[in-house]
VOPAGU-2260 file (C-alpha; in pm, 1 decimal, decimal comma):
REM VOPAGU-2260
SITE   aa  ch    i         X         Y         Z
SITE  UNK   A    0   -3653,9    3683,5   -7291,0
SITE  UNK   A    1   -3267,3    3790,0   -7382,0
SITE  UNK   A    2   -3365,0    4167,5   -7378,5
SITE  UNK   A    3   -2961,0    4234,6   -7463,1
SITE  UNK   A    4   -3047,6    4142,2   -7865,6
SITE  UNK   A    5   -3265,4    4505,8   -7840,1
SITE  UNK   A    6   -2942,2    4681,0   -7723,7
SITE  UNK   A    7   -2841,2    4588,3   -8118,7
SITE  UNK   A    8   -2775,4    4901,9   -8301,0
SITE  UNK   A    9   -2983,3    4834,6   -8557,6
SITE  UNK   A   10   -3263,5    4762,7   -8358,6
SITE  UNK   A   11   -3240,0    5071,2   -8163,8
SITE  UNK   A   12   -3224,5    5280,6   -8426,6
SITE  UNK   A   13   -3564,9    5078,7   -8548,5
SITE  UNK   A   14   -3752,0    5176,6   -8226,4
SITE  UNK   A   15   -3614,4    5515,2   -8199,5
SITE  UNK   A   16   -3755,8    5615,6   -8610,2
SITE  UNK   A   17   -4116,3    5450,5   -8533,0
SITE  UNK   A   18   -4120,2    5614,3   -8201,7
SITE  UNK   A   19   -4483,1    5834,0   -8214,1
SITE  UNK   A   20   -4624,5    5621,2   -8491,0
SITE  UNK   A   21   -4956,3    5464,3   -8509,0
SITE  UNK   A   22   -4894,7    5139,4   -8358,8
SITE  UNK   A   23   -5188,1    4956,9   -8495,5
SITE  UNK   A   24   -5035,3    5049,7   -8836,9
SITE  UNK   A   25   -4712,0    4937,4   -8763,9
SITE  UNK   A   26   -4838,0    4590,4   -8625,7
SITE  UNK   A   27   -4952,4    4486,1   -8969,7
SITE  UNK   A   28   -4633,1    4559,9   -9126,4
SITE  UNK   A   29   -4354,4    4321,5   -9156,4
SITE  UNK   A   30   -4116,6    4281,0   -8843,8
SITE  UNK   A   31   -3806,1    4394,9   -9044,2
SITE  UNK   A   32   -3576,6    4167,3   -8766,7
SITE  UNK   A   33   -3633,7    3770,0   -8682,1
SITE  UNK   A   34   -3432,5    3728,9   -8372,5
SITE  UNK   A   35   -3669,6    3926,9   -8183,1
SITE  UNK   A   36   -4060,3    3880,1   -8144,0
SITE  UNK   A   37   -4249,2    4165,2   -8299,2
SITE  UNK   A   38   -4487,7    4199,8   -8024,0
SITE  UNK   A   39   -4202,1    4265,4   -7812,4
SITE  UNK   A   40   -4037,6    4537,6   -8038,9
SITE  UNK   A   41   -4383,9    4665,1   -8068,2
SITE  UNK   A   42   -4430,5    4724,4   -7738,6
SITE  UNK   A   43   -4070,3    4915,5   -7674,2
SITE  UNK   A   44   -4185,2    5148,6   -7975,0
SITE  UNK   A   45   -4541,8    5238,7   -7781,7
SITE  UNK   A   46   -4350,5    5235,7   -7381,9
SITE  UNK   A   47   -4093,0    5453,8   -7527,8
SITE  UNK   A   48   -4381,1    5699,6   -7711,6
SITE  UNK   A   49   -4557,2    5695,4   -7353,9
SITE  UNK   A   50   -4236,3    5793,6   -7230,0
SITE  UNK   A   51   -4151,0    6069,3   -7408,6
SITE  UNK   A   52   -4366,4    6320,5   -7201,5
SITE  UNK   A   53   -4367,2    6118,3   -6823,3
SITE  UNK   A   54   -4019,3    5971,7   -6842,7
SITE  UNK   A   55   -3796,2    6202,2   -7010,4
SITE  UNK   A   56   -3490,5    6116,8   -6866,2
SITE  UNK   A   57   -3552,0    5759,0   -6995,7
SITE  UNK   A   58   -3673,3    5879,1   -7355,7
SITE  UNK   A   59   -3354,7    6069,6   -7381,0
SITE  UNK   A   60   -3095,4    5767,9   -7244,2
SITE  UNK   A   61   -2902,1    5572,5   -7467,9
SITE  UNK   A   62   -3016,4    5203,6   -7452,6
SITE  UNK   A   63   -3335,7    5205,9   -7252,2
SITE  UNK   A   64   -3519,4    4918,5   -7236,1
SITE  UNK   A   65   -3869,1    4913,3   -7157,5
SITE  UNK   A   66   -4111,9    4650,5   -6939,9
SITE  UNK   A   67   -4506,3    4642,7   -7090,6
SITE  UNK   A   68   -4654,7    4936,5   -7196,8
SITE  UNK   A   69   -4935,0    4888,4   -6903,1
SITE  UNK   A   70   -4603,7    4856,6   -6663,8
SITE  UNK   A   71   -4511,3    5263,5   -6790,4
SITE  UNK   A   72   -4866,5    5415,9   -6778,5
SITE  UNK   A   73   -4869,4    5280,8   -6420,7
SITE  UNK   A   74   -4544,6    5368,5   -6277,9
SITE  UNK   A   75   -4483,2    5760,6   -6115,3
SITE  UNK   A   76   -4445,5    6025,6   -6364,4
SITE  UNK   A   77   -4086,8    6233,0   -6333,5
SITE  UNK   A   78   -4249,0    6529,7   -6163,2
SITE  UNK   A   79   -4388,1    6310,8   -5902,8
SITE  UNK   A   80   -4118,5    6107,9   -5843,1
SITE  UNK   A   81   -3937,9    6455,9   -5802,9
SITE  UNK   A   82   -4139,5    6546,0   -5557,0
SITE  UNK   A   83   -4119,8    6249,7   -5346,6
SITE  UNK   A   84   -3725,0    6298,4   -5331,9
SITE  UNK   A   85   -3802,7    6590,5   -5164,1
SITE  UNK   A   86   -3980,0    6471,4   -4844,1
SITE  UNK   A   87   -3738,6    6231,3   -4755,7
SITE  UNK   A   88   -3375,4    6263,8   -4541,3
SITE  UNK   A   89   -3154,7    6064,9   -4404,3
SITE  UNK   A   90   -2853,9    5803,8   -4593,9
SITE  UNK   A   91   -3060,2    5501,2   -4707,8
SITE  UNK   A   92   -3438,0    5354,6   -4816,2
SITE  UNK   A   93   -3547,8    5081,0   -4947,4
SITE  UNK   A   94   -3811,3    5072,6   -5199,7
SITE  UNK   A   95   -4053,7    4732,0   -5124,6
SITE  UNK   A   96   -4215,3    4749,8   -5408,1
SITE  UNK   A   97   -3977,0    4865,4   -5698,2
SITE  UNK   A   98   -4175,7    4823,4   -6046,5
SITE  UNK   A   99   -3978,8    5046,4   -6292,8
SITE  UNK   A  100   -3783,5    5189,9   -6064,2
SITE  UNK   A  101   -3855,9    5562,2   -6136,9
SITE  UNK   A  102   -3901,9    5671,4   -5784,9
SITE  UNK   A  103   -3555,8    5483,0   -5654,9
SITE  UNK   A  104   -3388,9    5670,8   -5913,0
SITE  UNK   A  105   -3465,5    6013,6   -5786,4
SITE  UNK   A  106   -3472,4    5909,4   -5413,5
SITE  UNK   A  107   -3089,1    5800,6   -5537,3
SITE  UNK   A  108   -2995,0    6151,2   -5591,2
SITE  UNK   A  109   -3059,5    6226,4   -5256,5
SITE  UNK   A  110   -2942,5    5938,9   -5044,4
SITE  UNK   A  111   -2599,1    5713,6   -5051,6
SITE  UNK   A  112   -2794,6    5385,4   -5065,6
SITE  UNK   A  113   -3098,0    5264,6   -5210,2
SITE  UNK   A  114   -3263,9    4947,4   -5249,5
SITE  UNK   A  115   -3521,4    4830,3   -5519,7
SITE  UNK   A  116   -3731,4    4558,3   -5447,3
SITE  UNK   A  117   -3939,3    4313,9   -5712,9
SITE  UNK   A  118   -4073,0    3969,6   -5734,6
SITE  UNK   A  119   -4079,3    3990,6   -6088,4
SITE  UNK   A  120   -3722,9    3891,3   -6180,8
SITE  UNK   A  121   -3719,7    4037,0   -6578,3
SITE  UNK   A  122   -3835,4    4375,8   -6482,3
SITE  UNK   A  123   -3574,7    4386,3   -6183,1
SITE  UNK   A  124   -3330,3    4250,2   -6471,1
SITE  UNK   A  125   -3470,2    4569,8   -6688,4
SITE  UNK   A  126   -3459,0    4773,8   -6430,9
SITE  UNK   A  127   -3105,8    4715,1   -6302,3
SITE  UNK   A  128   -3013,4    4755,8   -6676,0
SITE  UNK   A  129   -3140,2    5077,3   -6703,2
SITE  UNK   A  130   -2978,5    5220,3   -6363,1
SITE  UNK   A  131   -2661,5    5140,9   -6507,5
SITE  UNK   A  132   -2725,3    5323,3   -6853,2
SITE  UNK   A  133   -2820,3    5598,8   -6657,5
SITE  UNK   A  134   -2512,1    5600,4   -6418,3
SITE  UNK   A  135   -2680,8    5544,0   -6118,8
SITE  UNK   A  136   -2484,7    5353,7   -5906,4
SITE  UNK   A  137   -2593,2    5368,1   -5559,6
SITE  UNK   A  138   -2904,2    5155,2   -5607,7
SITE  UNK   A  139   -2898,0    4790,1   -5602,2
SITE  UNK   A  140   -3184,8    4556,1   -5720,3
SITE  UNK   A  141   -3294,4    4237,4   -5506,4
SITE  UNK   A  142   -3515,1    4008,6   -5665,9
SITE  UNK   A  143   -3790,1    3853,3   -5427,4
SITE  UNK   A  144   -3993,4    3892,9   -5212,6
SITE  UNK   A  145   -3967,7    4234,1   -4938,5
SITE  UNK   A  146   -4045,5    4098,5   -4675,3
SITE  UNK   A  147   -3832,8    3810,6   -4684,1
SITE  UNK   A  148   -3585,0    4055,8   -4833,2
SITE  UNK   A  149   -3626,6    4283,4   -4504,9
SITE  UNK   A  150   -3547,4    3976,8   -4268,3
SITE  UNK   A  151   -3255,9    3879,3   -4503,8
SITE  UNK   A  152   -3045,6    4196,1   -4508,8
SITE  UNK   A  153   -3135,2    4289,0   -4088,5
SITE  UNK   A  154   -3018,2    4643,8   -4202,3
SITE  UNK   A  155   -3151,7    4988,0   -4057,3
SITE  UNK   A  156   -3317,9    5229,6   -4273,3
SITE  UNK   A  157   -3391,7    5589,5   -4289,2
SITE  UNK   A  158   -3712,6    5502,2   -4481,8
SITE  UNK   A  159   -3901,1    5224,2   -4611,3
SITE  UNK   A  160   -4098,5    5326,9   -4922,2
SITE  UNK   A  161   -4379,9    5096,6   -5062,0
SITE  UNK   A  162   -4660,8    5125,2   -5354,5
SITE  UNK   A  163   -4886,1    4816,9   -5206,5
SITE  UNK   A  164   -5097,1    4735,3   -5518,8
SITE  UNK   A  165   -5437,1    4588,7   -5554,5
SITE  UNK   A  166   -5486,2    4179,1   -5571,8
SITE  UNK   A  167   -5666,3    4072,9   -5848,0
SITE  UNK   A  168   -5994,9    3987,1   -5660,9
SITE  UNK   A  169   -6046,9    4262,9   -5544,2
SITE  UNK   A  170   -6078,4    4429,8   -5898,8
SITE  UNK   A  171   -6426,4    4665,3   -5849,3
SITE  UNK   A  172   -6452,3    4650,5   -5461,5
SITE  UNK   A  173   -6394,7    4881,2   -5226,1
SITE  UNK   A  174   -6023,4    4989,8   -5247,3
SITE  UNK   A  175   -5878,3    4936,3   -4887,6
SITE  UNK   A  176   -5507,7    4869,1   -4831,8
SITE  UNK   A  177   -5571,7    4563,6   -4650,0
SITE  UNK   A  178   -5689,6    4389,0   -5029,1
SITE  UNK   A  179   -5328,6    4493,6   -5154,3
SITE  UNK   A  180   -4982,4    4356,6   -5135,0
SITE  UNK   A  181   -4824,1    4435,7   -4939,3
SITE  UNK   A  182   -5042,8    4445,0   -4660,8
SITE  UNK   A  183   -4905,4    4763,5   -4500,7
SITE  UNK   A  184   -5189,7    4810,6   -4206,4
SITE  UNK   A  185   -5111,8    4402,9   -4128,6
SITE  UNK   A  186   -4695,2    4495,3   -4174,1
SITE  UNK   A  187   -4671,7    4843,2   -4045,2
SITE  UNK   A  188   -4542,7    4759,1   -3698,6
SITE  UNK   A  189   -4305,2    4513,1   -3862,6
SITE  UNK   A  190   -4122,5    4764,5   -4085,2
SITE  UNK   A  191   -4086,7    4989,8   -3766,5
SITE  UNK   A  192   -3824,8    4758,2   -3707,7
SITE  UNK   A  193   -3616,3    4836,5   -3992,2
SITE  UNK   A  194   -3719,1    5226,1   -4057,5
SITE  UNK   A  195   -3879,2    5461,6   -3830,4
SITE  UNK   A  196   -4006,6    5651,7   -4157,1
SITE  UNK   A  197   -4251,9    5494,1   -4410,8
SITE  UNK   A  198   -4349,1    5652,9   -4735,6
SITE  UNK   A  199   -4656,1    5504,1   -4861,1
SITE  UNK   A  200   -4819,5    5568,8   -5224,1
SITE  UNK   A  201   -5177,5    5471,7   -5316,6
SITE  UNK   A  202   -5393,6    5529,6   -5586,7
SITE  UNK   A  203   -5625,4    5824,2   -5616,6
SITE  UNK   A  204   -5919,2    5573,9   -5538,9
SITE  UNK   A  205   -5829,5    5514,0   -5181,9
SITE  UNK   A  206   -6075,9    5754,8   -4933,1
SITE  UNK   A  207   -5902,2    5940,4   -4707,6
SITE  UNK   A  208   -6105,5    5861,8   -4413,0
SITE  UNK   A  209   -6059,2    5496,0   -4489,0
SITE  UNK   A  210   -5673,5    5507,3   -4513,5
SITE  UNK   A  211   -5707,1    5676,2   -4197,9
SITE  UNK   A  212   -5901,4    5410,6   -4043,0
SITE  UNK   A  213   -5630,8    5165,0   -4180,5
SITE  UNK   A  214   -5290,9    5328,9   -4101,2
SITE  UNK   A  215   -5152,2    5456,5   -3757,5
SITE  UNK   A  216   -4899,6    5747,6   -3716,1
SITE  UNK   A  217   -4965,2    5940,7   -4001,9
SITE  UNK   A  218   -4848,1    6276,8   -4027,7
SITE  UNK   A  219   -4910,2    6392,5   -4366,5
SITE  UNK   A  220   -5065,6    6337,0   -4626,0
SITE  UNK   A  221   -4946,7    6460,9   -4984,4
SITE  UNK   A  222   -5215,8    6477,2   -5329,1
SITE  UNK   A  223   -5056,7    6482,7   -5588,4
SITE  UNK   A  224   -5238,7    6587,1   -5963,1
SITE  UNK   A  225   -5077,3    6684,2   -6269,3
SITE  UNK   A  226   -5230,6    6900,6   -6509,5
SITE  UNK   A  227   -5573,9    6896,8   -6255,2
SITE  UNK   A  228   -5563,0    6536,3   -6216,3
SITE  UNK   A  229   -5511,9    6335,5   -5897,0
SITE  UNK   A  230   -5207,2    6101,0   -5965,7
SITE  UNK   A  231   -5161,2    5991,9   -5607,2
SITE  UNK   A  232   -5141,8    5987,9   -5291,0
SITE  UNK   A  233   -4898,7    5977,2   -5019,7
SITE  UNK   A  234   -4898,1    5882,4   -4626,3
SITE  UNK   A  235   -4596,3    5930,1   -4394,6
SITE  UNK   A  236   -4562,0    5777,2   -4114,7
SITE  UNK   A  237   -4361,4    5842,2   -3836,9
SITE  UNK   A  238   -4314,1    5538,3   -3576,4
SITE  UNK   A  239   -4459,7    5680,1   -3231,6
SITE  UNK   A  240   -4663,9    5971,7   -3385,0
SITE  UNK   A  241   -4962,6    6092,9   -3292,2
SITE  UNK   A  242   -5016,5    6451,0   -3361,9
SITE  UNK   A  243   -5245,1    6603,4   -3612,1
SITE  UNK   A  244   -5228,1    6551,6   -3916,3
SITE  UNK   A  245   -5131,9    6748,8   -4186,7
SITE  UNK   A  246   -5287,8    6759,5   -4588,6
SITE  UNK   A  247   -5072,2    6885,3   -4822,8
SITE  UNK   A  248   -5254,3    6911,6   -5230,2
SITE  UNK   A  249   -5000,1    6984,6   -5458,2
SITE  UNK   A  250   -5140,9    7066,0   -5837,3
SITE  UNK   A  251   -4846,7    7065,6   -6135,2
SITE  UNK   A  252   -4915,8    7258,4   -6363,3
SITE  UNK   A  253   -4673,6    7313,1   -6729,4
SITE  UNK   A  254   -4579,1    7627,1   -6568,4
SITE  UNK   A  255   -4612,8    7653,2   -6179,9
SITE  UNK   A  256   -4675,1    7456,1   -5869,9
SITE  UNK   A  257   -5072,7    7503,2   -5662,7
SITE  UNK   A  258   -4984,2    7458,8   -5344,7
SITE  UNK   A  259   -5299,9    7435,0   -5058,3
SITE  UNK   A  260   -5221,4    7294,1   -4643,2
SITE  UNK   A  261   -5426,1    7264,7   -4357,9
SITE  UNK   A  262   -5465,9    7019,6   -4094,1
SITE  UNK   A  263   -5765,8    6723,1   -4117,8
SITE  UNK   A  264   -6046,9    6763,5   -3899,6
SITE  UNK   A  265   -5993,5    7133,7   -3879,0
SITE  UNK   A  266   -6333,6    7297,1   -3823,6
SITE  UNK   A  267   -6272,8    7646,5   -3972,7
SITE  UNK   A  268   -6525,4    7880,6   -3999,8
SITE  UNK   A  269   -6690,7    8026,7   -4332,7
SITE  UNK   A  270   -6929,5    8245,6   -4494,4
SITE  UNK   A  271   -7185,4    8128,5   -4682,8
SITE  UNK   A  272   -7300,3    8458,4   -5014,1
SITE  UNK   A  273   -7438,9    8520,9   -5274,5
SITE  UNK   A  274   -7271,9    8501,8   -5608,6
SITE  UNK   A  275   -7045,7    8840,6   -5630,5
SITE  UNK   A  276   -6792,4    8943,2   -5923,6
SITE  UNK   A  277   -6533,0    8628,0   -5902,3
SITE  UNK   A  278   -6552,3    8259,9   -5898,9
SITE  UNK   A  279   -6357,6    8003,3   -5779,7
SITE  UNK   A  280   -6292,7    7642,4   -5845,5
SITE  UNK   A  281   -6075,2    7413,3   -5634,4
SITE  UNK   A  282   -5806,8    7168,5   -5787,9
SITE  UNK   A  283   -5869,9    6842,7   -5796,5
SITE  UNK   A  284   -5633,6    6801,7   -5544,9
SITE  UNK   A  285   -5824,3    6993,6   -5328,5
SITE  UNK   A  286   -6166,6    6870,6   -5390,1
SITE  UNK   A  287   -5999,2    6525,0   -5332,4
SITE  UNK   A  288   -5855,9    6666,2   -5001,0
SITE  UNK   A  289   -6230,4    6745,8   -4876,7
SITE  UNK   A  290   -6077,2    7067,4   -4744,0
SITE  UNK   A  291   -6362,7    7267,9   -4848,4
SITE  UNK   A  292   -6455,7    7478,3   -4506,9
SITE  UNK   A  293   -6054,5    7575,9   -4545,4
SITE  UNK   A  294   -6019,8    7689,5   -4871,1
SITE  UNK   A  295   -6284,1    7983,3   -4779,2
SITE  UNK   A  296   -6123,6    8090,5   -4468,4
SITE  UNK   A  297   -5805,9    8100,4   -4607,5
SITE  UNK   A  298   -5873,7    8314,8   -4904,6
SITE  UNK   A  299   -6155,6    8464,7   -4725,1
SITE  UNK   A  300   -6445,8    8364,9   -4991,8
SITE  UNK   A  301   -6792,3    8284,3   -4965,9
SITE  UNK   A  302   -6911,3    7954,5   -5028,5
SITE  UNK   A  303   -7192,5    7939,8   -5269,3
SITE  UNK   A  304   -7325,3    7688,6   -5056,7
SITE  UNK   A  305   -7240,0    7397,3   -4808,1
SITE  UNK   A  306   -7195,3    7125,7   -5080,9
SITE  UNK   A  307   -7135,5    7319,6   -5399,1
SITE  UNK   A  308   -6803,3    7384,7   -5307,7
SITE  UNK   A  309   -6759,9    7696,5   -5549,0
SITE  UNK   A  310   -6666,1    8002,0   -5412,8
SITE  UNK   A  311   -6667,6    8395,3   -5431,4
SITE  UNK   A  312   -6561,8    8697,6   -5406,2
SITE  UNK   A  313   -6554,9    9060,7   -5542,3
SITE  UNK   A  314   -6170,9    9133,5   -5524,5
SITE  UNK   A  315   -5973,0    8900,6   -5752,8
SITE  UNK   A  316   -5705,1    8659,4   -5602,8
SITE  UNK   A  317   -5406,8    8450,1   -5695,7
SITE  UNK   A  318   -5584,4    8119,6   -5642,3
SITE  UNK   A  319   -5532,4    7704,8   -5635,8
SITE  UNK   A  320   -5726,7    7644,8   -5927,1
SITE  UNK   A  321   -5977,5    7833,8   -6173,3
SITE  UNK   A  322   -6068,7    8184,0   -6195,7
SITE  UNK   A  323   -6420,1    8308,1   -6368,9
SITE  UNK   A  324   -6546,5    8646,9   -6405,1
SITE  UNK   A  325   -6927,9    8590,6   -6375,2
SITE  UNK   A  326   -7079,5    8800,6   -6645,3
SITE  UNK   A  327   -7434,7    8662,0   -6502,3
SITE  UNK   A  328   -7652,0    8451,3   -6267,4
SITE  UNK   A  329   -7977,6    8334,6   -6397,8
SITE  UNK   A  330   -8239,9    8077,5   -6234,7
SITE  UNK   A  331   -8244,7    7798,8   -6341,1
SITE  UNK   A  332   -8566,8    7824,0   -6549,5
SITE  UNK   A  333   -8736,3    7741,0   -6871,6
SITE  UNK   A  334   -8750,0    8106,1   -6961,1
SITE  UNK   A  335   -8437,9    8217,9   -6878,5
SITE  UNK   A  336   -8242,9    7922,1   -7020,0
SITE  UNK   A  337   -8427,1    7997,0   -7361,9
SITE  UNK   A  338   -8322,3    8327,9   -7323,6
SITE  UNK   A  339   -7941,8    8292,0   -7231,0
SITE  UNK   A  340   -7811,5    7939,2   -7293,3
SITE  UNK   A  341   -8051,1    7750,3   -7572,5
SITE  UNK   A  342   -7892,4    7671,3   -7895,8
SITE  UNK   A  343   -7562,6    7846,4   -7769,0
SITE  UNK   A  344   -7250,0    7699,6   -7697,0
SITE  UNK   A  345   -7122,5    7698,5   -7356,1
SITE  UNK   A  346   -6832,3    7469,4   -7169,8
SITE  UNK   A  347   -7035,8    7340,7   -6872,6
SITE  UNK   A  348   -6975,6    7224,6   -6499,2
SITE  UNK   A  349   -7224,4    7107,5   -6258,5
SITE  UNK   A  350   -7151,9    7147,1   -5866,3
SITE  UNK   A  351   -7428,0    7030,2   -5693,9
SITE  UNK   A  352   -7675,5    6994,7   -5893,1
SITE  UNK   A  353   -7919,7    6725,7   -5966,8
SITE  UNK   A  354   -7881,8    6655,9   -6300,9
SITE  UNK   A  355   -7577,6    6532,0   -6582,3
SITE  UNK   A  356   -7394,4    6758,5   -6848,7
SITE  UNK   A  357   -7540,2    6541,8   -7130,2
SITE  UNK   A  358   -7887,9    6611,5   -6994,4
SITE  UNK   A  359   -7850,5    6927,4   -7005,3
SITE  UNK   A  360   -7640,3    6968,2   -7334,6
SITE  UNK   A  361   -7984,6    6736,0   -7435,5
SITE  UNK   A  362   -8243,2    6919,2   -7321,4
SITE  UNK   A  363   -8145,9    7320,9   -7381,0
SITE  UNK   A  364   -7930,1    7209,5   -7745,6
SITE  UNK   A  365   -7610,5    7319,8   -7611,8
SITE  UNK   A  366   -7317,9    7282,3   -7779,6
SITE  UNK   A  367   -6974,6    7206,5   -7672,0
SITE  UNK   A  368   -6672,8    7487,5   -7648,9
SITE  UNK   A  369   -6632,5    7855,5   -7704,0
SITE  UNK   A  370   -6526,3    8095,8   -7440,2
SITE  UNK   A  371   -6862,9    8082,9   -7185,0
SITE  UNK   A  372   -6833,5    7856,0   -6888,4
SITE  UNK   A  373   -7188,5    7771,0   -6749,1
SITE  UNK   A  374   -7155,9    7668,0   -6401,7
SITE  UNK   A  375   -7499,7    7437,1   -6247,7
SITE  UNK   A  376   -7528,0    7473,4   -5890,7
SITE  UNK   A  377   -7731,2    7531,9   -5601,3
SITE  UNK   A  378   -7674,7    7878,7   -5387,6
SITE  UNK   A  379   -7728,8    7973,6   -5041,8
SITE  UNK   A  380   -8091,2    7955,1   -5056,1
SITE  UNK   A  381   -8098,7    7608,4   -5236,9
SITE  UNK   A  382   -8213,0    7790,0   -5538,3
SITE  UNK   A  383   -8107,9    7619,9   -5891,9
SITE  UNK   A  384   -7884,0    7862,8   -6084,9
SITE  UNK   A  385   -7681,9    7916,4   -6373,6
SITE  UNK   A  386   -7351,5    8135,0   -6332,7
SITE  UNK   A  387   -7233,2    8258,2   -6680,0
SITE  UNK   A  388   -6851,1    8339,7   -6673,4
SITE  UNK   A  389   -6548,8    8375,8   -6884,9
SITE  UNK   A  390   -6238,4    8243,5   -6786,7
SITE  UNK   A  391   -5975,4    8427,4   -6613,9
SITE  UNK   A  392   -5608,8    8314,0   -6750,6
SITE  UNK   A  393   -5372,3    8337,7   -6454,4
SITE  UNK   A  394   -5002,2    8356,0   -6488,7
């Protein structure tokens, strides 16, 4: 399609005032312009509602065009793309597998040259449209495919940055990079040719261990969640590295960063206790990080228990995640769930535990909300309990 005939004043103005509305309302109302398909104006008015809170920079630019709504959930937020500008160095990269080009755009701001690289040719065509309304003119956009694209241009990079993503057959398998395209573990000694730095992004589905077992040289790996939930991940590589290997699990919150590092296969020592006056809940960034031995030698906290992965503590600390006061710890029993938690309402977590929140919600009649947080785990002793808290609100 001509995407220019949505540049139309008229039309822009359109998309802008139905921005936010209901768009199964506004598909049954008439499509107030003929030369463009309604499906299509449709979909700008629900990308650029998506957009609003991921992509501000592109909800606020004049002119932005928009590829399928599917295309914008998928693609990096800001604040991740953000942070990925901030690992790399160097003059140049090029980006193998562009999509919407949100990551080339802050990489940009940080290097003189940057390269975006798609196979499909109308999103490169939206793409490139949208670097120039947003005056970013040290990227260019190549249309093919990136490896054919690497041979082509025979150029030296600082970095070669790639989001492989998953073939279609291999929709509810086992997610290893090998299923996806590109096939970085098959090309990795190929784009050490052209970059001795690779920056690769996978979805929150990949195991760790796996990707380990897939890539060579790796020498960090970032996790990266937004508002407690993993986003993504990401795997340097440095050509001729093989060092440790450091984790890095970054949490965003609206108004601060959780930062948490230590090196895999670490074997840290820990103390196992009791419940005492504080508990602690990792990130998801953390539990996804499996870092659980570290995060109690670091803060110095007990661990409630080898696979509960809650900890505590009777001084309060600043910490990666949340903060309970525990007014209580009961056994889990018939009697003493009748006496503290049935008919109640309670917001509930289960760390090991053998049983499901709607069980339990089920069986004891509790209802959602209100300011108690009921945490089902196992302690020390591989008793069943029931810690009682309220939440601590930390700046």
């Amino acid at each position: 399609m001509n995407y220019q005939v949505l540049l139309s004043p008229e039309i822009q103005e359109y998309i802008i005032e139905k921005t936010g509305q209901d768009g199964a309302k506004l598909a049954l109302s008439k499509n107030p312009f003929q030369e463009v398909d309604f499906k299509i104006l449709l979909n700008q008015i629900a990308a650029r509602t998506k957009s609003k809170t991921k992509l501000p920079t592109w909800f606020e630019c004049k002119n932005s065009i928009y590829p399928s709504k599917i295309s914008v959930e998928q693609t990096s937020s800001e604040i991740t793309a953000q942070y990925k500008s901030e690992l790399i160095d160097g003059n140049s990269l090029i980006d193998l597998s562009g999509g919407f080009g949100v990551d080339d755009y802050y990489f940009s701001k940080k290097l003189k040259q940057v390269i975006h690289c798609e196979m499909d040719a109308e999103l490169s065509s939206i793409v490139r449209h949208n670097f120039q309304q947003l005056q970013r003119n040290n990227i260019e956009c190549i249309v093919g495919d990136s490896t054919a694209t690497l041979e082509n241009l025979n150029q030296k990079f600082d970095w070669i940055y790639v989001d492989p993503s998953r073939r279609n057959e291999t929709k509810g398998k086992v997610f290893m990079l090998q299923d996806c395209l590109p096939n970085v573990p098959y090309l990795q000694h190929f784009y050490y040719k052209y970059a001795p730095k690779i920056l690769v992004k996978t979805a929150p589905l990949l195991d760790i261990t796996a990707g380990l077992t897939e890539l060579q040289n790796v020498k960090t790996i970032h996790i990266l969640a937004v508002e407690n939930e993993v986003k993504e991940l990401l795997w340097e590589l440095y050509q001729g590295y093989t060092g440790s290997i450091a984790i890095n699990t970054i949490n965003f919150n609206k108004n601060k960063r959780e930062t948490f590092q230590f090196n895999w296969n670490s074997d840290s020592e820990y103390n196992l206790g009791l419940p005492k006056k504080y508990l602690y809940e990792p990130n998801s960034a953390i539990l996804k990080s499996g870092g659980f031995k570290e995060v109690a030698a670091q803060f110095s906290l007990d661990k409630l228990h080898q696979h509960s992965h809650l900890y505590t503590s009777d001084d309060l600390l600043e910490f990666p995640g949340r903060v309970f006061e525990i007014i209580t710890t009961i056994p889990y029993s018939k009697k003493e769930m009748a006496l503290h938690l049935e008919n109640k309402k309670g917001n509930i977590t289960l760390r090991n535990f053998p049983d499901t929140v709607e069980n339990l919600r089920k069986k004891w009649k509790i209802k959602d909300g209100g300011n108690q947080y009921c945490f089902f785990t196992t302690d020390l002793n591989n008793n069943k309990i029931v810690l009682i808290c309220t939440k601590i609100n930390t700046p």
